[in-house]
N, C-alpha and C positions, 0 to 999 in steps of 0.2 A: 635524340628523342625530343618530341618539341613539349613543351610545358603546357600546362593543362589550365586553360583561361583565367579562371577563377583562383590557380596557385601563382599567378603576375601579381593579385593585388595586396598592396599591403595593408594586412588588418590589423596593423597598430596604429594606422593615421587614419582610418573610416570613423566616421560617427552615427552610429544607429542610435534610432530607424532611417532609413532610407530605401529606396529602389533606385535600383540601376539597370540600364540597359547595358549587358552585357557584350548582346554581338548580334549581329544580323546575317542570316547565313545565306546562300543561297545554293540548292540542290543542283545535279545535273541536269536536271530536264526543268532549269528555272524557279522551280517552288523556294519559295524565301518563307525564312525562317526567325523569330526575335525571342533572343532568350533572355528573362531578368532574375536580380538578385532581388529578394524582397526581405529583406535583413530587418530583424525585430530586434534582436540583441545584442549588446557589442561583443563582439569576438573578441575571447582569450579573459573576458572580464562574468559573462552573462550563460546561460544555456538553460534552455527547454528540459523541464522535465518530461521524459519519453512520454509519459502519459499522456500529461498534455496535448505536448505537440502532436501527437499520433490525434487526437482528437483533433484537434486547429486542422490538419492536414484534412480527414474527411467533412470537415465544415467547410473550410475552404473548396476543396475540391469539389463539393457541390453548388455552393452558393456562388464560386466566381464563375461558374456559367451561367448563372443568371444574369450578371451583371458584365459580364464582357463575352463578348464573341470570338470566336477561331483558334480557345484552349486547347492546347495538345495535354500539357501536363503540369500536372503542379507535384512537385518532391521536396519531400525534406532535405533538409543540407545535414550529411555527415555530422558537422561539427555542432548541429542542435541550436543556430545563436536566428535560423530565416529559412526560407522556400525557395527553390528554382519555379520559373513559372515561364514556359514556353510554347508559346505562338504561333499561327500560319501569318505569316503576312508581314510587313513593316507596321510596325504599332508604337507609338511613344509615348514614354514613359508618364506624362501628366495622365492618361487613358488608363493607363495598369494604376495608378495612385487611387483615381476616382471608381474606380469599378471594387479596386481591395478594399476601400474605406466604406464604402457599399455594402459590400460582402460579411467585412468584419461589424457593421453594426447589425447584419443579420443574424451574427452569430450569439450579438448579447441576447438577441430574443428568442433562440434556439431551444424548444424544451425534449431535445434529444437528438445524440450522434447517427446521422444517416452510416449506412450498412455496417453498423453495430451487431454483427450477427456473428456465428462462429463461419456460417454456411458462405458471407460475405467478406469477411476479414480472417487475414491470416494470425492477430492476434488479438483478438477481439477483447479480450480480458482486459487487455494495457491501453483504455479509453478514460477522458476525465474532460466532460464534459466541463464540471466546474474550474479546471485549470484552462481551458482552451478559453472561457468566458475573460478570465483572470485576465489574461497575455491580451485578448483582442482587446480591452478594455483599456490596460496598462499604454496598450501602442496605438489607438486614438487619441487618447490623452496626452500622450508625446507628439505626436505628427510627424508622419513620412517626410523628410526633407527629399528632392532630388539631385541634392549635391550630396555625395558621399561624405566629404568631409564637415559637413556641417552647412547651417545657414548664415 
């Protein structure tokens, strides 16, 4: 069985924040694909509270289409500590920094979680506007490195 990208790396030498470009895919009929790690907190140390994140995730999810082009998707990581964020195209990493930092100073100015609705979200209860503010603020204040292990 082959191991699963993101279970190679090891998260006890990372230093978040950072982003990483993961991998670049490319489909059978050609279409390429770039998928990144946007890691806010240090793994095995750090973790989102769900509310939060759940919020940061629909902020994000709207506002990084504003600010970058040919988003597929943006997800939360399993482990609560960053986002997957995956692309059409070859895209580099300084591009995904400057468009998230973009994004995330939209979200201090956000005075409400887009489809916050029950009709729109599957758990529309479990939003926290004021935690998502918290986090994007906490990790401008730090800055995204794009070396994993640090600068």
């Amino acid at each position: 069985m082959q191991k699963v990208e993101s279970f190679k790396l090891d998260h006890t030498k990372v230093k978040a924040p950072y982003i990483r470009k993961c991998c670049e895919l490319k489909g059978a009929k050609g279409d390429k694909v770039t998928k990144f790690d946007l890691r806010f907190l240090q793994p095995n140390e750090e973790a989102f509270g769900t509310a939060a994140m759940h919020g940061l995730e629909h902020l994000l999810a709207t506002y990084l289409r504003e600010t970058l082009d040919d988003i597929i998707d943006l997800s939360p990581m399993g482990c609560r500590t960053g986002f997957y964020l995956i692309m059409w195209g070859e895209v580099e990493s300084q591009t995904v920094k400057d468009g998230l930092e973009k994004a995330l100073k939209m979200v201090l100015e956000a005075t409400e979680i887009p489809a916050a609705t029950r009709v729109e979200c599957g758990n529309y209860k479990d939003l926290s506007l004021f935690g998502a503010k918290e986090y994007a603020k906490e990790v401008l204040e730090k800055g995204f490195s794009l070396n994993i292990y640090g600068d």
